[in-house]
Residue, then its C-alpha position, 0 to 999 in steps of 0.5 A: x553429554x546426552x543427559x546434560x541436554x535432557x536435564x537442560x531441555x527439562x530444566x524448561x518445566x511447562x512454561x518453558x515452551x510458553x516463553x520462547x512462543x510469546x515473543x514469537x507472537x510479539x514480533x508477528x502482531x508488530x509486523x502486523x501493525x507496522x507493515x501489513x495493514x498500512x499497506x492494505x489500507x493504501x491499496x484500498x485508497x487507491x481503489x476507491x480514488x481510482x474508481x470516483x475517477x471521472x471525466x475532466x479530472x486532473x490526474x499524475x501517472x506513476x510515469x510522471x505524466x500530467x493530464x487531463x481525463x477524456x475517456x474512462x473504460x473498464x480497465x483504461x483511460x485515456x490522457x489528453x496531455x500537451x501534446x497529442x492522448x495516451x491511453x494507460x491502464x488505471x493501474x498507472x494512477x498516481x494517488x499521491x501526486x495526483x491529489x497534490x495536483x488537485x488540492x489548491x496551493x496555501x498563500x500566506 
């Protein structure tokens, strides 16, 4: 029984190693490509919108809240909306939604 498996595990000759790893490496570039990269280049468009933020702009929290800014800190702002002013971090801005409210609706 023990020689079986010898012969099996020699019956791989040098290359056998090799053709258990390439798909390996296949699988990891495919995550890469298709998970971890799109993800970092979100995260640095967020950044980047979140820092060319200025007073007067229009923005969309995570939470949904629509306003407008009134006062930019480090690491705050603070939302004029309807009713009264929120301050949120700038971690709660929504990209997405806030470029929705700020690009100009197409008429047909």
């Amino acid at each position: 029984m023990i020689a079986t498996i010898f012969l099996q595990a020699a019956a791989g000759g040098a290359f056998g190693s090799y053709s258990t790893l390439i798909p390996m490496v296949l699988i990891i570039v495919v995550f890469y490509f298709f998970m971890i990269r799109p993800q970092v280049k979100k995260q640095k468009d967020q950044k980047k919108y979140v820092d060319e933020l200025k007073k007067g702009d229009k923005v969309v929290t995570t939470a949904g809240i629509h306003g407008r800014i009134i006062d930019l800190n480090d690491s705050t702002f603070l939302v004029e909306v309807e009713n009264g002013k929120i301050r949120f971090d700038k971690s709660a801005i929504s990209l997405d939604a806030s470029k929705a409210l700020n690009t100009p609706a197409v008429v047909k």
